[in-house]
C-alpha positions as CSV (number, residue, x, y, z in Angstrom):
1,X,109.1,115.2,91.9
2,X,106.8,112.5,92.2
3,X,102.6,112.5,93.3
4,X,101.3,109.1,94.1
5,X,97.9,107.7,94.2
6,X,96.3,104.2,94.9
7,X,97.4,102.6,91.2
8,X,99.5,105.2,89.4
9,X,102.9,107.8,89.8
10,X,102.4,111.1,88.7
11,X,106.4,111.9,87.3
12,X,107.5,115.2,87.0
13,X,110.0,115.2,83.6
14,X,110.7,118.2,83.3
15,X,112.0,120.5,85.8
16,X,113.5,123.3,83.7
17,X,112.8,127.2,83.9
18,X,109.4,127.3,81.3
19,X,106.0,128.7,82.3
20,X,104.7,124.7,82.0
21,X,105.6,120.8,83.4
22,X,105.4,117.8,81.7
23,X,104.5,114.7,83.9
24,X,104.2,110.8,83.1
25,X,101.6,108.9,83.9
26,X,102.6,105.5,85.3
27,X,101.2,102.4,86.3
28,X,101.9,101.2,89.6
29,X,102.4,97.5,88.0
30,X,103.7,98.4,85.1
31,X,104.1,100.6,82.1
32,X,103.4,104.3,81.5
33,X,99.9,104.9,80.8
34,X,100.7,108.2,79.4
35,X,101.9,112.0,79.6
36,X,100.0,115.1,80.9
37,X,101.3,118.4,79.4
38,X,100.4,121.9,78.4
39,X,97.7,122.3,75.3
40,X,98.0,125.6,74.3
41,X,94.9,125.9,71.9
42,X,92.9,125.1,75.1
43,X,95.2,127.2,77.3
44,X,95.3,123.9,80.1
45,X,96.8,120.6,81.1
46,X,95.5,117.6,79.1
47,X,96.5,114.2,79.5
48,X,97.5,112.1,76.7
49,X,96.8,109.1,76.7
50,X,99.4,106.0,75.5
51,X,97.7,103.8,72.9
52,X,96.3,100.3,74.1
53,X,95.8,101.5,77.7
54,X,93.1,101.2,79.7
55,X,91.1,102.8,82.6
56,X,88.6,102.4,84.8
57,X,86.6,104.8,87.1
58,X,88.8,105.4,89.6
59,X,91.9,105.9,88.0
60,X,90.4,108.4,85.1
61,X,89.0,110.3,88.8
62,X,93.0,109.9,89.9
63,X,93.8,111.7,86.6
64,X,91.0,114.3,86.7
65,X,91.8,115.4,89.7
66,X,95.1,116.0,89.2
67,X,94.9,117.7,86.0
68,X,92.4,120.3,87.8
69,X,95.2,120.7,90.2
70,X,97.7,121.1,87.7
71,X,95.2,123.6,85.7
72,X,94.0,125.9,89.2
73,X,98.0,126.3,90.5
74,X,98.5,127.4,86.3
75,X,96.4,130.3,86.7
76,X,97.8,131.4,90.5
77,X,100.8,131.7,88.4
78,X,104.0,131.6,90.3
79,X,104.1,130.9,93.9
């Protein structure tokens, strides 16, 4: 499964039975700008960054936005 935007891929990379997803973060151009997973002791989808990278307003809206969709389908639960 794959969610695109303007600049980046959102890549689904796991697509096993557990209760959360793991997705990369790539770069349209280029490499992966980093990974967006499950952080328990905040009970919600982070994104981690990949060191050196670099973002600007639009993409870190890109990556907000789908971290609070990632986050509000979480607590529907399943579908």
């Amino acid at each position: 499964m794959a969610i695109e935007t303007k600049y980046m891929d959102f890549i689904r990379v796991d697509v096993g039975q557990g209760k959360t997803q793991r997705w990369t973060v790539w770069n349209k151009n280029g490499p992966a700008l980093g990974d967006i997973c499950w952080y328990g002791g905040w009970r919600q989808y982070v994104f981690q960054p990949c060191s050196l990278t670099e973002f600007n307003h639009s993409c870190l809206t890109d990556i907000a936005t789908f971290l609070q969709r990632l986050n509000s389908e979480h607590k529907l639960g399943p579908q």
